[in-house]
C-alpha positions in Angstrom: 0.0 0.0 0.0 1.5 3.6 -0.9 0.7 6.4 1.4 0.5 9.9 0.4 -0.1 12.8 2.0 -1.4 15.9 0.6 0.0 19.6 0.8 -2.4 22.3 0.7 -6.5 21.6 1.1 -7.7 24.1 -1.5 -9.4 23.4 -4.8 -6.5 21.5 -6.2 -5.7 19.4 -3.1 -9.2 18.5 -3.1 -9.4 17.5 -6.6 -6.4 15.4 -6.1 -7.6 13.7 -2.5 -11.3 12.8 -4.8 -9.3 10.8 -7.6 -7.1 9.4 -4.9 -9.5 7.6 -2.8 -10.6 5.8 -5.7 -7.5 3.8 -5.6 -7.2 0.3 -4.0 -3.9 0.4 -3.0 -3.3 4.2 -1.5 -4.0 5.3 1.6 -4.5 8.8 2.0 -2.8 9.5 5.1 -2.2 13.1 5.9 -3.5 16.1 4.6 -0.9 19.4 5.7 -2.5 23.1 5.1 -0.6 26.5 6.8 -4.7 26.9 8.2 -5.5 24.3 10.5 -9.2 24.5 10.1 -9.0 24.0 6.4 -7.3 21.3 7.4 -9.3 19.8 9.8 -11.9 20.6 7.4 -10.6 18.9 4.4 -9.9 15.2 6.0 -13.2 15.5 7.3 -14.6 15.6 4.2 -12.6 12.8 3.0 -13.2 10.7 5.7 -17.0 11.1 4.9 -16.3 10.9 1.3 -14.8 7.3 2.0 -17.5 6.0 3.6 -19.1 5.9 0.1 -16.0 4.1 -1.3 -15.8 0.5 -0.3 -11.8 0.3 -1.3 -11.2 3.6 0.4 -8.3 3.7 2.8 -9.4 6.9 5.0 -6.9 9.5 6.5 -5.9 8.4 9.9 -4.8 11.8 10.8 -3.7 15.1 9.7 -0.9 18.0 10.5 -1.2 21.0 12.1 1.0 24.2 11.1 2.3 26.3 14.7 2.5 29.3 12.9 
């Protein structure tokens, strides 16, 4: 399985995360943005998104900028 994290949860990180998660073997493991609630926000949404996607590996967590 490859993991990949994603930099940035705007339009484009978003486009990428939706094509991802229709891959059987990637795991979509962190999600980094310099605004921690579009961050939060954005592997929400993809966790919910998932739930849709029986071969979707889900993010387990995501980073945090300090500043």
């Amino acid at each position: 399985m490859l993991k990949i994290g994603i930099i940035g949860a705007g339009r484009m990180g978003n486009a990428h995360a939706g094509s991802l998660v229709n891959l059987a073997d990637v795991k979509l493991s962190t999600v980094y943005d310099i605004d921690p609630e579009k961050s939060k926000a954005f592997a929400i949404n993809i966790i919910n998104l998932c739930e849709s996607i029986p071969t979707c590996h889900a993010i387990t967590n995501h980073l945090i900028t300090s500043g």
